[in-house]
C-alpha positions in Angstrom: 46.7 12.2 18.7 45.4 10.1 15.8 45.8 7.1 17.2 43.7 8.0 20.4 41.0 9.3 17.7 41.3 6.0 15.6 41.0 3.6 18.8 38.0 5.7 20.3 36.2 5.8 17.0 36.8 1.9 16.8 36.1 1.3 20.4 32.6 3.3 19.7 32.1 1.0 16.3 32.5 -2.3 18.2 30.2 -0.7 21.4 27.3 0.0 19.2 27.3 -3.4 17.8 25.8 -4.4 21.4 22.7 -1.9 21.0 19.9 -3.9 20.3 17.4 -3.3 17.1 14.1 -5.1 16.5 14.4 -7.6 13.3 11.4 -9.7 14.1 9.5 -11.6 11.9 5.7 -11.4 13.3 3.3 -13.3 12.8 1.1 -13.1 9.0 -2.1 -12.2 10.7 -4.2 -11.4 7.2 -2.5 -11.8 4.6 -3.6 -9.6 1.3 -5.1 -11.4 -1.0 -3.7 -10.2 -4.5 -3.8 -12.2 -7.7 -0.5 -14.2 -8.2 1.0 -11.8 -11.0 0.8 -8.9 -8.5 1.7 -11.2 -5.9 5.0 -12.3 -7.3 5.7 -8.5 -8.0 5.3 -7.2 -4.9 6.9 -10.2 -3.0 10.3 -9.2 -4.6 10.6 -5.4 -4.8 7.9 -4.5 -1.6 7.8 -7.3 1.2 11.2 -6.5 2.8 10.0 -3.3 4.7 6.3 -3.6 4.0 5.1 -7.8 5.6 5.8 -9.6 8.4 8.2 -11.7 6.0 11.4 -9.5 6.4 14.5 -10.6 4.7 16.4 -9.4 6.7 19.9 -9.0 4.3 23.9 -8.9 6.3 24.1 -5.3 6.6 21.1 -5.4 8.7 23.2 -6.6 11.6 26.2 -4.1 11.6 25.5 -1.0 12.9 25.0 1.8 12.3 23.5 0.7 8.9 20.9 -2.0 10.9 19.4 1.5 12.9 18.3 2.6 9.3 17.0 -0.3 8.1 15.1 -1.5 11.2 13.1 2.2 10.9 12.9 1.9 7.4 11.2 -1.5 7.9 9.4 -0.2 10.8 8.0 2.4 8.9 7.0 0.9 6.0 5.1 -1.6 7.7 3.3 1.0 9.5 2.0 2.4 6.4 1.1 -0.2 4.2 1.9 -4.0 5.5 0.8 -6.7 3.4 0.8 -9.4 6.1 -2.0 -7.8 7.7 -4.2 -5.9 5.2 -6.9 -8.5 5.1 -7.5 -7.6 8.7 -8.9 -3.8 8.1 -12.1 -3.1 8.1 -13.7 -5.3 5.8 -10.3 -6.5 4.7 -10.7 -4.2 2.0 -7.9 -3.5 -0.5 -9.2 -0.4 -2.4 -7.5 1.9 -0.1 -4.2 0.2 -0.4 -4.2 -0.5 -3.8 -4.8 3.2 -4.8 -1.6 3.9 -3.0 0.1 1.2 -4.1 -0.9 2.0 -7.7 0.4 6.0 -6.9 3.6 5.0 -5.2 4.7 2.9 -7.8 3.8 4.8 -11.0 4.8 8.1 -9.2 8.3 6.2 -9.4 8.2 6.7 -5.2 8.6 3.0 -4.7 10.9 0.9 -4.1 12.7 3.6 -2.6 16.2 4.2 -4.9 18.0 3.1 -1.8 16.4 -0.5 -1.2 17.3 -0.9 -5.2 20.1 -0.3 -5.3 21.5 -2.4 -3.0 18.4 -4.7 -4.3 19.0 -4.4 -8.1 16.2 -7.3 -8.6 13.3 -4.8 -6.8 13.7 -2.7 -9.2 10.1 -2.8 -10.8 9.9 -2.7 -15.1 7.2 -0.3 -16.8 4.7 -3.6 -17.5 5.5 -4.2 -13.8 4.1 -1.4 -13.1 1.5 -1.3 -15.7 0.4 -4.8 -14.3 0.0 -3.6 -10.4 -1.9 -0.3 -12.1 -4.5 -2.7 -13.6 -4.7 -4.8 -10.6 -5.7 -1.3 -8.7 -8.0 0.0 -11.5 -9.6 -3.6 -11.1 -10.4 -2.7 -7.5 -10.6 0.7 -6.9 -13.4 1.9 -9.8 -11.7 5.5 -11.8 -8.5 5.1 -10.5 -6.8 5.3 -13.8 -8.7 8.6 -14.2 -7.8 9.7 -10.3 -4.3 9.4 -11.5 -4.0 10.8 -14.9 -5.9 13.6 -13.4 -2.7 14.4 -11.1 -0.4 13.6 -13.9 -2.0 16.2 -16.1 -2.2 18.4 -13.1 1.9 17.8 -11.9 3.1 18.4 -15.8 1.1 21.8 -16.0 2.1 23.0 -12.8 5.8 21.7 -13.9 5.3 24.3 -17.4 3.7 26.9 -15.2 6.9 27.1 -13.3 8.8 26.6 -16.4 6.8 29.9 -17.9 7.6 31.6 -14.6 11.7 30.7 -14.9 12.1 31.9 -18.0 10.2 35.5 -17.6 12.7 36.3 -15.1 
């Protein structure tokens, strides 16, 4: 009975290495222009899932594995795609770079997946403080947009705190 399990589990490993899943390249449309510190930054720890310039690493091609990181790289170019932000409106970059700016000193990007299996994406606190400049250069009172929502997440982290410790 194992060994009909075994062979149909292997049978179904070697049949879904035949579904296909999109690793395309397209084509750089727009794209951003970003001063070369930031650039080289976000070239390393953001262009795999969000530009048209996809690395696309070994594991990408074994499946189940490549289904995750074809959405992931699906998705992330959907929501913020460097190859083709200088083809918005205007080809304006304050949007983007106020969520760049939040998902990186929010710690939300690179996601703790893509590092760890990408150890050089991870991004170092002047990194950071170099791609928050770079936003507070574009976007005027960011730094105050975000400090605001700092302040606001650490006292609604000590209100709950408060609340914990009445019970």
């Amino acid at each position: 009975m194992i060994k009909k399990i075994l062979l149909f589990l292997l049978v179904a490993f070697v049949g879904i290495q035949f579904v296909p899943v999109d690793r395309s390249n397209p084509p750089v449309t727009a794209a951003a222009e970003i001063p070369d510190s930031v650039y080289t930054i976000v070239k390393r720890a953001c262009f795999d899932c969000h530009s048209n310039e996809t690395d696309w690493p070994w594991y990408s091609y074994v499946a189940p594995i490549s289904f995750v990181v074809a959405d992931h790289v699906q998705h992330g170019r959907k929501d913020l795609n460097f190859s083709e932000l200088g083809s918005g409106p205007g080809g304006s970059m304050v949007a983007p770079a106020e969520e760049i700016a939040e998902a990186v000193v929010e710690g939300w990007m690179p996601l703790r997946e893509y590092v760890q299996m990408h150890p050089e994406a991870e991004l170092t606190a002047e990194e950071k403080r170099v791609i928050e400049q770079w936003a507070e250069s574009i976007v005027p009172g960011l730094k105050s947009t975000i400090d605001e929502q700092k302040q606001a997440e650490e006292s609604t982290d000590s209100e709950d705190s408060d609340d914990s410790s009445e019970d």
